[in-house]
Structure formats: structure tokens, C-alpha cells
C-alpha positions in Angstrom: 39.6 89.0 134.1 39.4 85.8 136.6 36.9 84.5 134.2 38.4 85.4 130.8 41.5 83.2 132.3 39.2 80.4 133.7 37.7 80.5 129.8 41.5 79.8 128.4 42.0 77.4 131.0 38.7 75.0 129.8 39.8 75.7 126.5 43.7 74.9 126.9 42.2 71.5 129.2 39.8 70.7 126.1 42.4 70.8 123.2 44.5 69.0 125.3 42.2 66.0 125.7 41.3 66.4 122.1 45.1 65.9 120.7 45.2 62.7 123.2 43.2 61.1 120.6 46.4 60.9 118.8 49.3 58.3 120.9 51.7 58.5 118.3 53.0 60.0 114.4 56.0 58.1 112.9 58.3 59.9 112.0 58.2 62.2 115.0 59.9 65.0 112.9 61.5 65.7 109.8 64.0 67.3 108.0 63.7 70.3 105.3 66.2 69.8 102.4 66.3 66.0 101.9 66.6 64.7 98.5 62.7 63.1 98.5 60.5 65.5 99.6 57.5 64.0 100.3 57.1 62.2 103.9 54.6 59.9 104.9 52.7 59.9 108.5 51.6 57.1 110.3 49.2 58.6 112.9 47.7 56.4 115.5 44.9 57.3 117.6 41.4 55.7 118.8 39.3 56.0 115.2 41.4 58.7 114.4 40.5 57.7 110.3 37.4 59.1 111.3 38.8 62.6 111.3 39.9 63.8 108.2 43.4 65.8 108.0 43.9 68.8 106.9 47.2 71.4 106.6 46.2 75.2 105.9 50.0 76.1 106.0 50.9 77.2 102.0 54.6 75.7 102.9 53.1 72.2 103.0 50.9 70.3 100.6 48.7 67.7 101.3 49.0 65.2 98.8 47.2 61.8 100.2 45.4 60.3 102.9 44.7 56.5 102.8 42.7 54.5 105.5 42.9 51.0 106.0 40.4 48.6 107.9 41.9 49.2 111.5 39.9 52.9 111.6 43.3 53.7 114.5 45.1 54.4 111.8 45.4 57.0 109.1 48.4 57.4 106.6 48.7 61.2 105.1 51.6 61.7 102.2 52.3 65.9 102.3 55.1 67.9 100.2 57.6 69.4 102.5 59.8 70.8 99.5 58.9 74.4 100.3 58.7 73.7 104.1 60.5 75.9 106.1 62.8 74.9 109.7 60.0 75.2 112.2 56.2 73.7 113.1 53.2 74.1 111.2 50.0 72.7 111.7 47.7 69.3 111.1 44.0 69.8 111.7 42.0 66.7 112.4 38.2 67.6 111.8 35.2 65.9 111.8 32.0 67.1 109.9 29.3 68.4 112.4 31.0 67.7 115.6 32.9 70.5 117.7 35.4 68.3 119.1 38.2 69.3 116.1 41.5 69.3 117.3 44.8 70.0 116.3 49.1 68.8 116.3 51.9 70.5 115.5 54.7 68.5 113.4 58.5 70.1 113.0 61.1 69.9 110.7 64.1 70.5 111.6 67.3 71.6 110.0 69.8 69.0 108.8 73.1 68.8 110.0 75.4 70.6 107.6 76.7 68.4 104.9 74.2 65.2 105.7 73.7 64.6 101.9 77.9 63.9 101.7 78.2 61.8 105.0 80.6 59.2 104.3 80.1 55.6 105.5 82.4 53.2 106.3 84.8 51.5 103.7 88.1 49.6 103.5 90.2 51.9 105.0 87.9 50.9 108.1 87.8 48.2 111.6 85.1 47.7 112.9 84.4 46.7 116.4 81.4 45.1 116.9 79.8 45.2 120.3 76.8 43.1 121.9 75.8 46.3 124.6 74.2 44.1 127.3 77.1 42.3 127.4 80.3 45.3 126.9 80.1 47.6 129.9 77.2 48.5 132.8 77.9 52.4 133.1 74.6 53.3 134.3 73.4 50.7 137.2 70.2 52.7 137.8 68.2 51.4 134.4 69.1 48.3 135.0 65.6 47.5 136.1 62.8 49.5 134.3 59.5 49.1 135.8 56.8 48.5 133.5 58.8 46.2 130.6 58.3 43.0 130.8 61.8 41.7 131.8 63.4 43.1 134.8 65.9 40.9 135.9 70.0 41.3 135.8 71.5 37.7 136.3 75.0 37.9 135.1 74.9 33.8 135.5 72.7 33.5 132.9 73.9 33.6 129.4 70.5 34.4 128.3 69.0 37.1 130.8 70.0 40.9 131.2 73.7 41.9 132.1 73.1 45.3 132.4 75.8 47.0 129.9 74.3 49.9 128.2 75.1 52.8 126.5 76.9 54.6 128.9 79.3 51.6 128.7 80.4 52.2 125.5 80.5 55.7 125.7 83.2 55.3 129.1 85.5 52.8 126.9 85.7 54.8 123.8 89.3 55.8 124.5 89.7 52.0 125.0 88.1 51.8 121.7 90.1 53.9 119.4 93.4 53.7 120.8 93.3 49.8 119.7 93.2 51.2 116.5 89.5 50.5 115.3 87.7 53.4 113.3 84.4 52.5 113.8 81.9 50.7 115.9 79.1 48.4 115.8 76.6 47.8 118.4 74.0 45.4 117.9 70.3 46.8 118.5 69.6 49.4 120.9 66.0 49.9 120.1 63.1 48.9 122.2 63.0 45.1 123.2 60.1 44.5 125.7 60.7 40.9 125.1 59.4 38.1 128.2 62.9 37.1 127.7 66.0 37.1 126.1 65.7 40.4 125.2 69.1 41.3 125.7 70.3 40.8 122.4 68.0 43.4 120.8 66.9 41.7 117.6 63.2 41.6 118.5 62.1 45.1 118.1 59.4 46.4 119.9 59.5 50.0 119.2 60.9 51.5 115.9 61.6 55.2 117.4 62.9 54.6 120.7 66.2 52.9 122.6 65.7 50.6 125.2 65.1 52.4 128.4 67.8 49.7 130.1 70.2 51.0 127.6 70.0 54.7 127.8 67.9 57.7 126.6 67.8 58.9 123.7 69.9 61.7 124.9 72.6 59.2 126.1 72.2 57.4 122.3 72.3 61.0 120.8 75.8 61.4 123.2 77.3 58.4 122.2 76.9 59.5 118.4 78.8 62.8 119.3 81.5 61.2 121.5 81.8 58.1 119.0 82.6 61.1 116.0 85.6 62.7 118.6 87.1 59.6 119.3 87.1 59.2 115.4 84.8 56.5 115.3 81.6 56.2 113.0 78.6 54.6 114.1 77.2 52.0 112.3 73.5 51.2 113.5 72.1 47.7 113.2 68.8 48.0 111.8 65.8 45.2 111.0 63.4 45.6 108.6 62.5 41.4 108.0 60.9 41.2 111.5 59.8 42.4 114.9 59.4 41.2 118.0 56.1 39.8 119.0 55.4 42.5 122.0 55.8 45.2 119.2 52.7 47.4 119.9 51.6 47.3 116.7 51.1 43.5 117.2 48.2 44.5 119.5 46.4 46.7 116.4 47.7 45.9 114.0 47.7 48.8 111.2 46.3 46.5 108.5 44.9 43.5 107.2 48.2 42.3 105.8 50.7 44.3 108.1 52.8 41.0 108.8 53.1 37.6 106.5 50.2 35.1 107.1 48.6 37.6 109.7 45.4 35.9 109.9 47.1 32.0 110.3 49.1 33.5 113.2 46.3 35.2 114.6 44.1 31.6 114.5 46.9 30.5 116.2 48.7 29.0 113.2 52.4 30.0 113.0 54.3 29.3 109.4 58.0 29.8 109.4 60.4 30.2 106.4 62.4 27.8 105.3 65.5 29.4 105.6 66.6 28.4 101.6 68.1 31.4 100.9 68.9 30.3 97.3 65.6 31.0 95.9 66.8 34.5 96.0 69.3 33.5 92.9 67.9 29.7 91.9 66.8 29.7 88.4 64.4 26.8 88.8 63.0 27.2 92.5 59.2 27.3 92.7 57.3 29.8 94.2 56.1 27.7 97.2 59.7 27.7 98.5 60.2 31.1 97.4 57.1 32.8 99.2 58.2 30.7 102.3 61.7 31.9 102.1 60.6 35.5 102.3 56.9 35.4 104.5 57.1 32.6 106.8 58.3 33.8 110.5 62.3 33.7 111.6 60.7 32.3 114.8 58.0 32.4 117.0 58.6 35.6 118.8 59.4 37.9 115.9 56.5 38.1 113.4 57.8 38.3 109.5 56.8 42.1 108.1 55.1 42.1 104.9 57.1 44.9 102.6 54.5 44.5 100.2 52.3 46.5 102.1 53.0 50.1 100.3 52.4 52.0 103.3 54.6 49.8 105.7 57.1 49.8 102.9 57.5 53.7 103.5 57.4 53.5 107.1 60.8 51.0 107.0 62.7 53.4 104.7 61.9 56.6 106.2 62.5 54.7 109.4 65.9 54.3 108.9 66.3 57.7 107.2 65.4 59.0 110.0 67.7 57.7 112.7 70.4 58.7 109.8 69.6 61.8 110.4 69.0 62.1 113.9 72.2 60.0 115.1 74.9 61.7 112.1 75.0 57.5 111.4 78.8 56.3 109.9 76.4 53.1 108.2 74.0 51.1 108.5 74.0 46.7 109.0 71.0 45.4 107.9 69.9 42.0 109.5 68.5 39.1 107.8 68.9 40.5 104.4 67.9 37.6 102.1 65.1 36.5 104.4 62.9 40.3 103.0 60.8 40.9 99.7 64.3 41.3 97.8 62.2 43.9 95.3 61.8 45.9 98.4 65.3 45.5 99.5 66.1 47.2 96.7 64.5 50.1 97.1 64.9 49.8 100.5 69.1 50.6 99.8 68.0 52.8 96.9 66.1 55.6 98.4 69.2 55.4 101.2 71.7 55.7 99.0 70.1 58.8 97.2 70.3 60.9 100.2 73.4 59.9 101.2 75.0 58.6 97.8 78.9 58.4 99.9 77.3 56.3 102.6 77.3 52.5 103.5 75.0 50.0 104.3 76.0 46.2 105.2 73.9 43.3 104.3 73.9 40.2 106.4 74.2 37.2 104.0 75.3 34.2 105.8 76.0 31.9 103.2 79.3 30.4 102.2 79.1 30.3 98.1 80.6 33.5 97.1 78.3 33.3 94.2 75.6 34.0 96.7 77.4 37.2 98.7 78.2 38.8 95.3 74.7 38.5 94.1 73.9 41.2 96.3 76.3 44.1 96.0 75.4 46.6 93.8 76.6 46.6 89.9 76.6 42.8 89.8 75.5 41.5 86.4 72.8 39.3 87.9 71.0 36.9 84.9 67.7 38.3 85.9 68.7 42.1 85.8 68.4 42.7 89.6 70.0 45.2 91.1 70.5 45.6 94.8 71.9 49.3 95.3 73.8 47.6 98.0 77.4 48.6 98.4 78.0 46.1 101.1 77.6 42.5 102.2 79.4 39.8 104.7 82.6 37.8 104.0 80.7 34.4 105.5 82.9 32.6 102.4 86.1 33.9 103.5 85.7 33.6 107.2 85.3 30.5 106.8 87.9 29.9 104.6 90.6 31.2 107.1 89.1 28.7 109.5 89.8 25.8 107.6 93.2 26.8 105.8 94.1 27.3 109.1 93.1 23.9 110.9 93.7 22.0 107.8 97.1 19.6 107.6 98.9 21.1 104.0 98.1 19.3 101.2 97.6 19.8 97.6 93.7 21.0 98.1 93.7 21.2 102.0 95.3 23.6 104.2 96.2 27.2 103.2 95.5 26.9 99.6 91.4 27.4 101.5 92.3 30.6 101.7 94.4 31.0 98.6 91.7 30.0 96.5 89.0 31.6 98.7 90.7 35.2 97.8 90.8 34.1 94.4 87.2 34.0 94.6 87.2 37.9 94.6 87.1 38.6 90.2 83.1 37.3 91.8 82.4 40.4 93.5 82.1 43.7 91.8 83.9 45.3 94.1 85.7 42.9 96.5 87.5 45.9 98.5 83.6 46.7 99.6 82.6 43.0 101.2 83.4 43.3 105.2 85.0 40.4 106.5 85.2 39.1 109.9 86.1 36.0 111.5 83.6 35.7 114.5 80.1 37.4 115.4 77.1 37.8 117.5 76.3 34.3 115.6 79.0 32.4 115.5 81.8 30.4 117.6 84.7 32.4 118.8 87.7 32.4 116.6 89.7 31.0 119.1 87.3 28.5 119.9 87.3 27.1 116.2 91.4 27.0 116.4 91.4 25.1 119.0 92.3 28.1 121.5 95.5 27.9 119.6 97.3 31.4 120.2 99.3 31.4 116.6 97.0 30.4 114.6 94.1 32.7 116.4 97.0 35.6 115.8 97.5 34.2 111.9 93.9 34.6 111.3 93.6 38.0 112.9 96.8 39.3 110.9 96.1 37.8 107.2 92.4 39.1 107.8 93.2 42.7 108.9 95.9 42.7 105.8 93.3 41.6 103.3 91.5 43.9 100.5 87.9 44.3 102.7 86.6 46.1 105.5 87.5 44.8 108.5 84.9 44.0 111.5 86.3 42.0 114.5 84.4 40.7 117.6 84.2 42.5 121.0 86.9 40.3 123.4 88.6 38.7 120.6 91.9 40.5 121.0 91.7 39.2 124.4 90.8 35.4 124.0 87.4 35.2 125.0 86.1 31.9 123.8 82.8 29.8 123.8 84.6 26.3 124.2 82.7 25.2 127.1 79.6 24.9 124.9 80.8 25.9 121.1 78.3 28.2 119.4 76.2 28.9 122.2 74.6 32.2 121.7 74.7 33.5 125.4 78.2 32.1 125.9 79.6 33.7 122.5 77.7 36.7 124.4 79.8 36.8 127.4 80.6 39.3 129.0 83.7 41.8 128.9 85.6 41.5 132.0 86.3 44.7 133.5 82.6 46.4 132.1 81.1 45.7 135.6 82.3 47.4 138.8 84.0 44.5 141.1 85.4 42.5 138.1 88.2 40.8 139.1 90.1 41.2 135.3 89.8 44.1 133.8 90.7 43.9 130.1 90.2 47.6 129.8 93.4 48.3 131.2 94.8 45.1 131.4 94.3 43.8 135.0 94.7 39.9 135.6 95.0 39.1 132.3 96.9 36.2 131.3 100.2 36.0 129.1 98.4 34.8 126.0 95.4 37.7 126.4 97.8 40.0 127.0 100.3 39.2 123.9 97.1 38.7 122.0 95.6 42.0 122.8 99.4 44.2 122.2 99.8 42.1 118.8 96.1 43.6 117.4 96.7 46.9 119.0 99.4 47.1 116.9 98.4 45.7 113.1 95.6 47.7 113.9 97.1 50.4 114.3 99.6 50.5 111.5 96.4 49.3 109.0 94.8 52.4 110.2 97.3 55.0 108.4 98.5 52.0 105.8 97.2 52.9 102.0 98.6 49.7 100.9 96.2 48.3 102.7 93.1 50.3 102.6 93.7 51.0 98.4 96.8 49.3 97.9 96.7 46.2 94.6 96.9 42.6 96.1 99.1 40.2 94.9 99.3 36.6 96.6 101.4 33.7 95.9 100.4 30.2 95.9 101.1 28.7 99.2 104.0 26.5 98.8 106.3 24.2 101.7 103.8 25.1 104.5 104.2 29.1 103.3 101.3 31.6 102.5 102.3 35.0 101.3 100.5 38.0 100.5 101.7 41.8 99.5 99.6 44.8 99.5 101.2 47.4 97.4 100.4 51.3 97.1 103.2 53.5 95.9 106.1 53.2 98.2 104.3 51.4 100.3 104.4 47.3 100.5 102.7 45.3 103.3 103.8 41.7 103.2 102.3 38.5 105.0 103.8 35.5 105.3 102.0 32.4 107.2 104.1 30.1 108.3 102.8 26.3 109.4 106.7 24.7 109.7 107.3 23.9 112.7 110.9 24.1 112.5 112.2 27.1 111.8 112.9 27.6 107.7 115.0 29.7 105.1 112.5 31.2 102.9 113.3 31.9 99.4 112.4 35.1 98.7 113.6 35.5 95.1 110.5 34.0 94.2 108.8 37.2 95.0 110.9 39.2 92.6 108.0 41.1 90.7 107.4 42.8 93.9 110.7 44.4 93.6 111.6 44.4 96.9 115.2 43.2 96.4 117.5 45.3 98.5 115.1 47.5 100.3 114.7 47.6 104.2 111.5 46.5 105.6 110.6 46.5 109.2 108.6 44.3 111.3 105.3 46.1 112.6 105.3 43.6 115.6 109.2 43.6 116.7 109.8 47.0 115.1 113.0 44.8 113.6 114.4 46.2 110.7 116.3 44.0 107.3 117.0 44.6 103.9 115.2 42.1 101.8 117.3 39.9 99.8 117.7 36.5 99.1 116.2 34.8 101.8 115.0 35.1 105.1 115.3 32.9 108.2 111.5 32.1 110.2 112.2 30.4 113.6 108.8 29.2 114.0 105.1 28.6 112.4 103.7 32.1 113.2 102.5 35.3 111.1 105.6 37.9 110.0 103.8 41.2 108.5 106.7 43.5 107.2 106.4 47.1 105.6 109.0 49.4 103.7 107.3 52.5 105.7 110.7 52.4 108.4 
């Protein structure tokens, strides 16, 4: 007996150190039931090609293995279509040696109704959060030991804060009862960057959060907790780059795993030329184009080559997977343009098949609409592309509002930026799909670029939460916060959220030493938020906008019963406007109420505005 168990023991020791020959398989599970039934498996392990695969279970077929020159790697394609929720076996064998060992891979059961998840749309506002910088609810991962960057210097715009996971998961409430719907946090993944790593861009691992921002148990809780507070969660996903200190960056899985690998490994880096117009330019030759798309962002974050077949799989089951796994409300995709647009497109397209009522964002920051609507789905492109995109970024009409807004009225200056920039909309496909936003991760504060002028910061904010989009707006922008010391400094747009860290003197979060203007700031987008969150005028409701005319801007949303107006207002007098020029709308004689003053009128021939300012009316009393 002793020795039949000593006999299991060597045995149990010996498969053991047999299945260590394997460090990782991407995806780490699967799902039964998914639209695409075939999965493939990135298995890494010292000369694990060696060893050929094989799966005896009559569930599962083996359809492919493919090698490549780095003999760590080994790709196997199988069927799961008849695979049952459960484990079954891979065995790794190799001809006339003993050593054969074996792993067990699961698929799981999908969540009920996955395929119908719905995404985010107009009805939605975002709230976009940078996590380093939101809240610190967890002060014991602030140092990890073992990643490469371990400090916390809050004076530093550019090192580690400390706001996590937990942080956002404590200010839900916060959260939803400003009236957003959904939120936003830049990357949480892996970023064992030397430095700046805070902002999460430069991925390191594909299949695991940051230690300094959680677990994945705490990321798995903040999806559940996100969904009871009625909030989806959008995750913001890279496939263009990774970071440098990316494992596979120290064996790499091929020959041409990342754009001009060998230059890079001779110590030659080549980085795009950021013309994002090849994507669309008729006569743009293929030097700039193959620049565009394979040189490097920058030198830390290595440009992926989504040519490679077998990497191209790896990205889009990649982001399947934490679909899956985190019950996603969306998906932003960074960099969009800067990606092998062929691959982009079946990058969205395989997404959208498993989830065909889902949403994905695309980051194009350029300011020619003609641009932003070249990549939304259904857009009769002159070349016959097609994105399967249902999403992309307002950078036209942000900046739009910015300058109708700063401008002195004029014939072609002033508010008629923003009249005409809306007119821009028979462009897109479907305009009502395009998120807009007026500040970012990326760009000034809003009330930096009005001059930290409170009315105008409160126009902007109104007219853009009115118009027919989805709606994302910056952490700390409903209180103020501002980059004016140093205007579009990353770390300072970055800042932090005062009242996220224990012994903050404000605390925004429930409105401690805040001044007047944060204050009336933060109780004015409490509440257009939260009348646009129950408003059909606005999330389905027709648009109809009147040239702006005497210094006045005025827009009505219309649904039924329901009609939103906005009227901006530069006079700095205070004005009698005429409102039988707005007779189609048919609002003569109807009461309409203020959402701001909760002041009720009837509408008839004009009405009296004391001051420049934003009015937003509604006939719901």
C-alpha cells in the first residue's frame, strides 16, 4: 500500500513537470454555443512544436496545427461545435520518447442571452474614466513587487496615482445618479511599462488586468456591480500596438509577429507617419500607405502586423473573449486608422456576428467628417470597403462647438461652426450612431479651451448632450477640472479626482470644498443628464435646427409629445426672442418647462432671455 501511493506520487510529480513545459494557451477557455465554432490556440512552451497535439475526445476535432520558426510556439485550430460544458483533453506526444504529457482545456457555458447583448447607443452617456487617476480603493496593490514600476507619486503627472478598480466600483452610485448609463475606463490590462504606465495603452499582457488595478475577480466585480447600477461597460481595447515589455517581445511567436521586426531588432526603429488619409486618398502611394499602417506609434509600443493569419485570430478571439467573460456593454478600439484596415474589417465583423445588437467605437481623430463617416458601417465608400463598424468619434463636431463657441458672430464665424458642423450629418450613415464628446484622455479640458468660461463650458455641455449622438463626457468635467497651467498636457489632463484618495481636502464625490462654479457646474449636468436619460426626443427623437441668427442658436428634438428645445444665447444684454419663427414646430400655446429652473410658460410669441447662457425647455411638465 505505502508503495502503491509512493508510485502515484512519482507519477502525479512527473506529469506535473511534464505539463510545465507548457507557460501559457491563449484563450485560457472557451465558450460552447458561439456563432464560429472553431477556436484557435496559441500554446507556448520551451520547443513545445516539437510535440505534436493530439485530442482523442469525439466532441472535439482537430482540424490544424501550424508551426512557425520560433519552435515555442505551436498554433492548433479544433471544432468545438459538438463540444460539451466541461474539460477534455490535449495530448502532447513525441515519437519514441516517454516524456508525453498532457492539459486539460474548458469550455464553459455562456451567459444566457450573450448572442443578443446590447451595446451602447444614443439613448446612452458615457463617462469616461482614466483608473489611475479616478479613485485609490485598494492602497495595498499599489506597489506590486516584481513589475517594473513601483512607485506612487501623486506629484507627478506622469507616475502611478494609485486609483484602481476598486475605485470605481466604490463611486458607482456617484456614477449613475449623475445620470450617465454607461462607463468607460481606459485600459486595465497589464502595463509592466519602466514608466508611464499608468495610462494603460502599452499592453503587456493580453489576458490579464494590471495587478495595481485589481484581480481579475475585482474586474469580473466591477462588470456585475457596473450592470446593477445600470451601467454597461465599455472596455478599451488595442489591437495596432503593444507595449515593448510585452512578453512576447522577448520570443517573439514569428518571423513577422510585429511591423519591420527585424529593423527594430538591429536596432532600427521606423515609425508611421501618422497620414491617416491614405486610408481614403485616391492617389496616395503605397510608401506612405505601408508607413501609415506598419511603422511604430512610438518607441515603446511595437506596431502588430495583422497580416500575420495566426496573430490575426489571436486579436479577434482576444476580444471575444473578454466579451464574454466580462458580459461587455461595447467595446472602444484605439488607434483605429493606424491597423491593416482589411483586418479591421474583419476584426468588427466576426464581433458583430456574435453579438449582432452590440457596439464597438472606433477612435478616428480627424476633423473632416468625410474621414469619420468613412468608417461606419453601410457607407458607400468609392472603393467598396466596408468596415462593419457601427461606431466612430465626433472629433469634427467637438471641435466644432469649440470654435462656435469662442468665435465673435459673424456671417461664417461663431455659432454658424456648429450649425453647419451638424449639417454635416446627411455624411454619415447613421449620424445618431457617431459618439460625441467634447474632451478626452487626449485632449485639452473643455473648460480650458473656453477660457474657464462657466457659460460657455455649460453651453457646450448642454447643446452636446441635446444632440442626435451618443454622448461620452470626461471624468471631472462636470466639476471644472482644467489643464490651463500647461494646455494639452497629458498627465495634467490626467489629473486626479479630488476626493478618490483618503485625506483629500475636496471631495467632489459628495461635494466637499467645492467652489460655487464646480458646484453649479456639477448640479446643472446632474440634471440634463438626467432628464436625457428617460427623454425619447432625444435618444430617437427628429432634429430640426435653425440657422443661428442675432447671436441665437436653436435646436429642437422632437419625438411624439415630446419637444426638447435649445436655445444658445451670446447677447449680452438680455433679449426678446421671436419665437414665431419656430412655428413649424407647433409649439404655439403649449407649456414647456425649464429642466434647469423647473420654471414653467406657455410658448407664444416671444420670450424674454436675461443673459448669454443655454435655456433647454421640454413639453414633458
Amino acid at each position: 500500500m505505502k508503495f502503491n501511493s509512493l508510485l502515484i506520487l512519482i507519477i502525479m510529480v512527473g506529469l506535473n513537470s511534464y505539463a510545465q513545459k507548457i507557460d501559457r494557451i491563449e484563450p485560457p477557455n472557451w465558450w460552447v454555443g458561439m456563432e464560429n465554432t472553431e477556436l484557435e490556440l496559441m500554446i507556448h512552451g520551451q520547443e513545445i512544436s516539437s510535440y505534436s497535439p493530439v485530442i482523442e475526445d469525439s466532441e472535439i476535432e482537430l482540424k490544424t496545427v501550424k508551426r512557425t520558426e520560433n519552435k515555442n510556439y505551436i498554433f492548433i485550430t479544433i471544432n468545438v461545435s459538438k463540444g460539451d460544458v466541461g474539460t477534455f483533453k490535449i495530448d502532447f506526444k513525441k515519437k519514441g520518447r516517454k516524456n508525453n504529457f498532457s492539459v486539460n482545456y474548458e469550455l464553459k457555458e455562456r451567459k444566457k442571452d450573450s448572442k443578443l447583448r446590447k451595446g451602447f447607443n444614443s439613448s446612452d452617456a458615457i463617462y469616461l474614466i482614466t483608473p489611475d487617476r479616478f479613485a485609490n480603493g485598494d492602497t495595498s496593490n499599489d506597489i506590486v513587487k516584481g513589475l517594473r514600476e513601483t512607485k506612487i507619486n501623486r506629484k507627478d503627472d506622469y507616475a502611478r496615482h494609485g486609483g484602481d478598480i476598486k475605485g470605481i466600483i466604490d463611486h458607482l452610485d456617484y456614477i449613475s445618479d449623475m445620470g450617465f448609463t454607461s462607463i468607460w475606463p481606459t485600459p486595465l490590462l497589464e502595463n509592466d511599462m519602466k514608466e508611464s504606465s499608468y495610462h494603460g495603452y502599452a499592453i503587456t499582457d493580453l489576458y490579464k488586468p494590471d495587478p495595481r488595478f485589481g484581480t481579475m475577480e475585482e474586474y469580473l466585480e466591477l462588470a456585475k456591480q457596473s450592470k446593477e447600477n445600470g451601467l454597461k461597460l465599455i472596455m478599451d481595447q488595442v489591437v495596432n500596438h503593444i507595449g515593448i515589455e510585452h512578453w512576447w517581445m522577448r520570443d517573439l511567436p514569428a518571423k513577422d509577429w510585429v511591423n519591420f521586426q527585424k529593423e527594430s531588432q538591429e536596432g532600427e526603429l521606423i515609425f508611421t507617419n501618422h497620414r491617416r488619409t491614405v486610408n481614403q486618398d485616391l492617389y496616395a502611394s503605397k510608401k506612405d500607405k505601408d508607413l501609415m499602417h506598419n511603422g511604430w506609434f512610438v518607441s515603446a509600443m511595437p506596431d502588430l502586423n495583422q497580416n500575420n493569419k495566426l496573430l490575426a485570430t489571436y486579436l479577434i478571439q482576444n476580444s471575444i473573449w473578454w466579451v464574454e467573460t466580462l458580459d461587455l456593454g461595447g467595446i472602444r478600439q484605439d488607434t483605429y486608422p493606424y491597423s491593416d484596415k482589411q483586418f479591421m474589417s474583419n476584426w468588427s465583423g466576426a464581433i458583430m456576428k456574435e453579438y449582432p445588437n452590440f457596439s464597438i467605437v472606433g477612435e478616428e481623430w480627424s476633423y473632416n467628417p468625410l474621414l469619420v463617416a468613412y468608417w461606419q458601417t453601410g457607407h458607400q465608400n468609392k472603393e467598396g470597403y466596408e468596415s462593419n463598424l457601427k461606431s466612430t468619434m465626433d472629433f469634427p463636431m467637438q471641435k466644432a462647438i469649440i470654435d462656435g463657441l469662442m468665435e465673435e458672430e459673424s456671417w461664417d464665424e461663431g455659432f454658424v461652426k456648429m450649425y453647419e458642423g451638424l449639417a454635416n450629418d446627411f455624411n454619415y450613415t447613421t449620424p445618431q450612431d457617431i459618439m460625441v464628446f467634447l474632451d478626452n484622455h487626449d485632449k485639452s479640458r473643455v473648460f480650458t479651451e473656453l477660457k474657464e468660461d462657466l457659460t460657455k463650458t455649460k453651453m457646450a455641455m448642454g447643446y452636446l448632450l441635446a444632440l442626435p449622438r451618443i454622448a461620452q463626457v470626461f471624468y471631472g468635467t462636470e466639476i471644472l477640472m482644467n489643464d490651463t497651467a500647461n494646455p494639452g498636457d497629458h498627465g495634467l489632463v490626467r489629473s486626479d479626482f479630488p476626493g478618490g484618495w483618503k485625506g483629500d481636502k475636496v471631495n467632489a464625490f459628495i461635494g466637499k470644498g467645492l467652489t460655487k462654479d464646480q458646484k453649479e457646474m456639477q448640479s446643472f449636468l446632474k440634471k440634463v443628464l438626467n432628464y436625457r436619460k428617460n427623454s425619447e426626443a432625444i435618444h430617437v427623437g427628429n432634429t430640426i435646427h435653425f440657422a443661428p441668427e442675432n447671436g441665437v442658436y436653436v435646436l429642437f428634438r422632437i419625438f411624439k409629445n415630446e419637444v426638447v428645445t435649445v436655445i444658445l444665447n451670446k447677447n449680452k444684454k438680455a433679449i426678446e426672442l421671436d419665437l414665431t419663427r419656430f412655428k413649424e414646430i407647433g409649439l404655439q400655446g403649449k407649456s414647456v418647462r425649464n429642466i434647469i429652473s423647473k420654471k414653467s410658460f406657455k410658448w407664444n410669441k416671444t420670450l424674454k432671455i436675461n443673459k448669454k447662457g443655454i435655456t433647454i425647455l421640454t413639453t414633458k411638465l
